[in-house]
N, C-alpha and C positions, 0 to 999 in steps of 0.2 A: 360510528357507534349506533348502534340498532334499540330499538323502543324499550326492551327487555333492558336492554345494558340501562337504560336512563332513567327507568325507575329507583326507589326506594327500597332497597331490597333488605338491603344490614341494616338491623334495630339494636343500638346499643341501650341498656336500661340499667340506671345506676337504680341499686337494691340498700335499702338502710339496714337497719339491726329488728325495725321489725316485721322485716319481709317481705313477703311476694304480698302478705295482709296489706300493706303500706303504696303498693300501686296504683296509680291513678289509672280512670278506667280507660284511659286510650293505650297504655304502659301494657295494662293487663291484656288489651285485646290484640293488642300485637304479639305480643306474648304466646297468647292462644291460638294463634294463625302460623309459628313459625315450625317450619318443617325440621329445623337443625336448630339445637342450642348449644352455647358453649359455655363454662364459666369454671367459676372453684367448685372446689366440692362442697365446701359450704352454702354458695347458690345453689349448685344442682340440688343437693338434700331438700329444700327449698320449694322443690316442686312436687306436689302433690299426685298428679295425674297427668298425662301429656302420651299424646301419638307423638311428638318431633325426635325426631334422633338427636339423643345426646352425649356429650364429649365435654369429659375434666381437662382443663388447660393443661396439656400435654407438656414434658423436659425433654429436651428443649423448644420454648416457647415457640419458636418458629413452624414449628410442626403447626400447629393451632391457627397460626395465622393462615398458611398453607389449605388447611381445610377450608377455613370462611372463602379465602377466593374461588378453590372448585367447586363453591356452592354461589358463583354470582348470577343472579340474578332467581335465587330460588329466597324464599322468606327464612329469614334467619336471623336469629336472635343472639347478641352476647349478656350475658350477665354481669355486672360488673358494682364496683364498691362505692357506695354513695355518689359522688359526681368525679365522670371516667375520663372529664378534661383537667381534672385535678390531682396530677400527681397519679394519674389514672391509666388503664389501657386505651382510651378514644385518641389521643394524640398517635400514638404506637399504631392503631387502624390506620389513621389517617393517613399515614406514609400508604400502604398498599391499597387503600379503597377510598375513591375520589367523595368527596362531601354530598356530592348530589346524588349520591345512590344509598347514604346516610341517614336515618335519624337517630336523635339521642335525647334520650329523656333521662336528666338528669335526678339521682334523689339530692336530699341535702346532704353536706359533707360534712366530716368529721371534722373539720377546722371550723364551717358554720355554730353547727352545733356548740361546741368547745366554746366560741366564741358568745353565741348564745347565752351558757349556763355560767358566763364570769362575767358577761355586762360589756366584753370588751367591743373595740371598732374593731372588725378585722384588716380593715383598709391599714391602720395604723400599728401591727402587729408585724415582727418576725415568723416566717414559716420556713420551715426545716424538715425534708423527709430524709429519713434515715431506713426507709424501704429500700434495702440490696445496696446502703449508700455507707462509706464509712463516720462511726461517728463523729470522728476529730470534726466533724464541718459545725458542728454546734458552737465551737470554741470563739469564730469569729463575731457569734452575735450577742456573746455576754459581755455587753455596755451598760453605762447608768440609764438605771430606769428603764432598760428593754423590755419589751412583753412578747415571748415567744413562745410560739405554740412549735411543736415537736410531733411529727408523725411518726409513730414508733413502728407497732406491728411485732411487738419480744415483749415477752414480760419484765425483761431483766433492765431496757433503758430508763425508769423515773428513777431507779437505785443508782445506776452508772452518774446518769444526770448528776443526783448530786450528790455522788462525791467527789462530780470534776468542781461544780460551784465551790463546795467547802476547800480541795486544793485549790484553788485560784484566789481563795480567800473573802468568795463570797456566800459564806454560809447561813447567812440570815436571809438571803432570798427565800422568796413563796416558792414552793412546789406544788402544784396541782395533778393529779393524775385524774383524769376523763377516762375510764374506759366502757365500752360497749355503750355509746353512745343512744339514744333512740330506742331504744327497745327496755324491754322487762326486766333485763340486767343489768341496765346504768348503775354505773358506781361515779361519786366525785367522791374526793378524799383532799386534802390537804394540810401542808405544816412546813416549815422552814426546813430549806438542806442541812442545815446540822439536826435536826430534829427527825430525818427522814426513818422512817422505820419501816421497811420492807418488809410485807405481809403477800397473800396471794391477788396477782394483779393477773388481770385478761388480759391475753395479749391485744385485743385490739384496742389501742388506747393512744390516746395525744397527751403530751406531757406540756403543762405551760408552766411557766416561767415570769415570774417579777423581778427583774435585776435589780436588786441592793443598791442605791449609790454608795458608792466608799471609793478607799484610796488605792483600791487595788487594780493591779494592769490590767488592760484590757487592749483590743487592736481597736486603731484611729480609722475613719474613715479616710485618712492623706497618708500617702507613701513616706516611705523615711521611720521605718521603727528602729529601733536602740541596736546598735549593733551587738551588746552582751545580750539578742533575745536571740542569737544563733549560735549553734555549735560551728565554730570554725578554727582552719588552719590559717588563719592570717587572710585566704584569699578568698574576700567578699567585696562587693563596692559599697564601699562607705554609706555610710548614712545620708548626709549631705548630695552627697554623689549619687547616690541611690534612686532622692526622690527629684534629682533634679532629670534624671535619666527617666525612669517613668512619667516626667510630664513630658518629656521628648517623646516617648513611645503612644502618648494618648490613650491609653485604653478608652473601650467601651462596653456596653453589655453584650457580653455573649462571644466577644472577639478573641482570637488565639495567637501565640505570639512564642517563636523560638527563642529562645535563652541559649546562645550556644558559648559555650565555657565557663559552666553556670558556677563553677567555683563553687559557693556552699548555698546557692538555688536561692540569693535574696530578689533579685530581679522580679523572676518568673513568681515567686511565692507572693512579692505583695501585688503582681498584675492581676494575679486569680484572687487576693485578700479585697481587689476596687471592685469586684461585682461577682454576685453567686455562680454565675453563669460564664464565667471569664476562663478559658482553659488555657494551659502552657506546656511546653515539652524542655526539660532542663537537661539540656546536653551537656555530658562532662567527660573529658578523655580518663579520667583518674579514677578507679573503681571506688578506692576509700573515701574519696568527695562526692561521687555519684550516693555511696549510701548514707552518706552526712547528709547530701541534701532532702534524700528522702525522710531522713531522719527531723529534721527541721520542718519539713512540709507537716508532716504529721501535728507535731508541736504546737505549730502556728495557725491550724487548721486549716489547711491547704489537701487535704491527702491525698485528693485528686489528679494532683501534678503528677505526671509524666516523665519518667527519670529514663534517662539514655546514656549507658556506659560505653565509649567508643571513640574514632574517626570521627570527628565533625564531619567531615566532607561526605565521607561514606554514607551517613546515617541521615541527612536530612535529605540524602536524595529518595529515598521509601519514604517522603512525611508530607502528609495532605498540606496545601499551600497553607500559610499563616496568614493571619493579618495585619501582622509587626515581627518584625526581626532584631534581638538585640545581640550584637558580638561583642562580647567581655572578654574574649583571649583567643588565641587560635593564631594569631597575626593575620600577613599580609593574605594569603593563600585562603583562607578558611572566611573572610572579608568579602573574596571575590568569589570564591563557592557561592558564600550565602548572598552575595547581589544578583547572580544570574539565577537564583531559584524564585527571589522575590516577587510576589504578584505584582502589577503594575497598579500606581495608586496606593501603595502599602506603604510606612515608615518603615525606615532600616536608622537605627540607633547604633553607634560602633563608638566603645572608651580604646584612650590608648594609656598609658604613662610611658614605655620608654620610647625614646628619642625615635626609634627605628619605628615601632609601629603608629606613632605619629607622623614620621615622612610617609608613610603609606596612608593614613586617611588626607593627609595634604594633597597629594596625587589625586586619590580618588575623588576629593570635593572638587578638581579641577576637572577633570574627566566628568563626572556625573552628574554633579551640580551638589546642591545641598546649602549646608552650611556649617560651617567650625566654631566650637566655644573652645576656649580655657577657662577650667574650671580650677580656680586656686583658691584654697581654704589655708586658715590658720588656724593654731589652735594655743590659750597661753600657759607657757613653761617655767617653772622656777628659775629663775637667774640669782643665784645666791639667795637674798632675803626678798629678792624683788620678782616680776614676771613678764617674760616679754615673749612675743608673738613668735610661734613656734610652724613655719609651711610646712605643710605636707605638700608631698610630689603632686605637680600639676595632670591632671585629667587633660585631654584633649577630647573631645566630644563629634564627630561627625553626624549631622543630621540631613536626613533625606528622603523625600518620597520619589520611589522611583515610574519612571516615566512609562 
């Protein structure tokens, strides 16, 4: 890499609501030095006077990026929304422009701020962007006493908000709308989701949230939700089953994880439900179960999940490597598909119930190592005026990290 290359070249500068006025003077004077800018139109408007060549963040976005690189090593400025490592475009640079040819002067964020004008910690706050994101994802974080701020960017989500709170049954929650934060057009507003009355809101705006405690459902931070919170045809793993299977799979933050015979997608739904950042791919041979599960993902706030109608075997050979593999149906063939694709050092998690596809994880824990449960639950049944213990079909469980 040559001297040119190792400078400092990309200036990213988070811009608040009251402008280029709001720049600190090192912000400003890079500013004033950069021969290319880029940003919204709302930053470019922004600029008063300027010799730099400038460019609206061009559809599709890659173009834009495209340009910052054929200008490496020339001064160049991005414009970007309060702080660009937050939910921001500086992460998105990062991938094409190494850090050391970077700076970034952050402004403050619309989450700070937000945070700011309610007194809250943010450290101890839920954050939810719903920029380009679907909203089902807010569903997960309505628990007792949660405070969630919401990155909107529409005018229409504080109204959405809540009337998911009031259907959920928590309509005595606080609604807050923040919008145009920092600058001359702050608005704060607020009043309870049954109370909410939709008037003309900016679209730039954070939506927060006080969660009600009451009696009503909410998702746990442990695996294992009520199996009537799915739409199904009979074929899901159990409840019991379920969360005994997800602590075989271990998630962690950010990890991904095949579900192949995802049946009606409970698996893969609460792997992505133990961390915001958790993805999944629900493989299902059956087209009407495939859009059950998508149908459920949504519900449960999942909507991120990953639905694949098909071939097991077929399908997960086009699929970036997992972190975890779980096989709930498929048998013996679709078992050893999915073990020769597994990264080495990954858990592979495989249920069986009948007889057949249990001599096949028998075999294979002999073959690959691991380990075998039977998982036998009961449940109690009316016996005339009386109750007695009613099994359900044994689970056989194969557990493995492969070598």
């Amino acid at each position: 890499m040559n001297v040119a290359a190792r400078t400092r070249w990309l200036t990213i500068i988070g811009v608040g609501e009251d402008g280029l006025d709001g720049l600190s003077p090192a912000a400003a004077a890079l500013l004033k030095q950069a021969r290319f800018v880029i940003g919204g139109a709302r930053h470019l408007a922004m600029l008063k006077s300027t010799t730099a060549e400038a460019m609206e963040w061009p559809s599709p976005f890659e173009r834009g990026i495209e340009a910052i690189k054929a200008r490496r090593g020339a001064p160049t400025c991005v414009l970007a929304s309060g702080d660009p490592y937050l939910y921001g475009v500086g992460a998105t640079l990062a991938a094409h422009v190494p850090p050391e040819e970077t700076i970034c002067l952050p402004a403050p964020s619309s989450l700070s701020l937000a945070a700011a004008r309610l007194g809250w910690a943010l450290q101890d706050c839920d954050i939810v962007s719903l920029h380009g994101r679907p909203f089902e994802r807010v569903i997960p974080h309505l628990r007792p006493r949660a405070r969630l701020l919401i990155l909107s960017w529409n005018e229409s989500t504080p109204e959405k908000v809540a009337q998911l709170l009031v259907q959920r049954g928590l309509g005595a929650s606080r609604v807050t709308v923040l919008a145009a934060l920092g600058g001359s057009r702050e608005r704060v507003s607020a009043s309870s989701a049954r109370d909410f009355a939709p008037g003309p809101i900016d679209p730039l705006n954070v939506v927060a949230i006080e969660v009600e405690e009451s009696g009503a459902n909410y998702i746990p931070l442990t695996p294992g939700l009520p199996d009537e919170w799915y739409e199904t045809d009979g074929q899901i793993t159990k409840r019991d089953i379920r969360a005994i299977t997800l602590s075989a799979l271990a998630p962690w933050p950010g990890a991904s994880l095949w579900d192949i015979g995802a049946g009606s997608g409970s698996v893969a739904i609460e792997w992505m439900l133990s961390h915001p950042r958790n993805r999944a791919v629900a493989i299902e041979a059956r087209a009407d179960r495939a859009a059950r599960i998508a149908r459920n993902a949504a519900a449960l706030g999942a909507p991120d999940l990953v639905v694949m109608n098909g071939e097991a075997r077929e399908l997960i050979r086009g699929l970036p490597p997992p972190d975890a593999i779980f096989v709930g149906g498929g048998g013996a063939a679709v078992i050893d598909a999915a073990w020769a694709l597994a990264p080495a050092g990954r858990r592979f998690v495989a249920n069986a119930v009948t007889i057949e596809t249990q001599a096949a994880l028998v075999e294979r824990q002999a073959r690959h190592g691991g380990e075998l449960v039977q998982i036998a639950l009961a449940h109690p049944a009316p016996v005339g005026s009386y109750h007695a213990w009613r099994p359900a079909a044994p689970v056989v469980q194969w557990r493995a990290i492969k070598p």
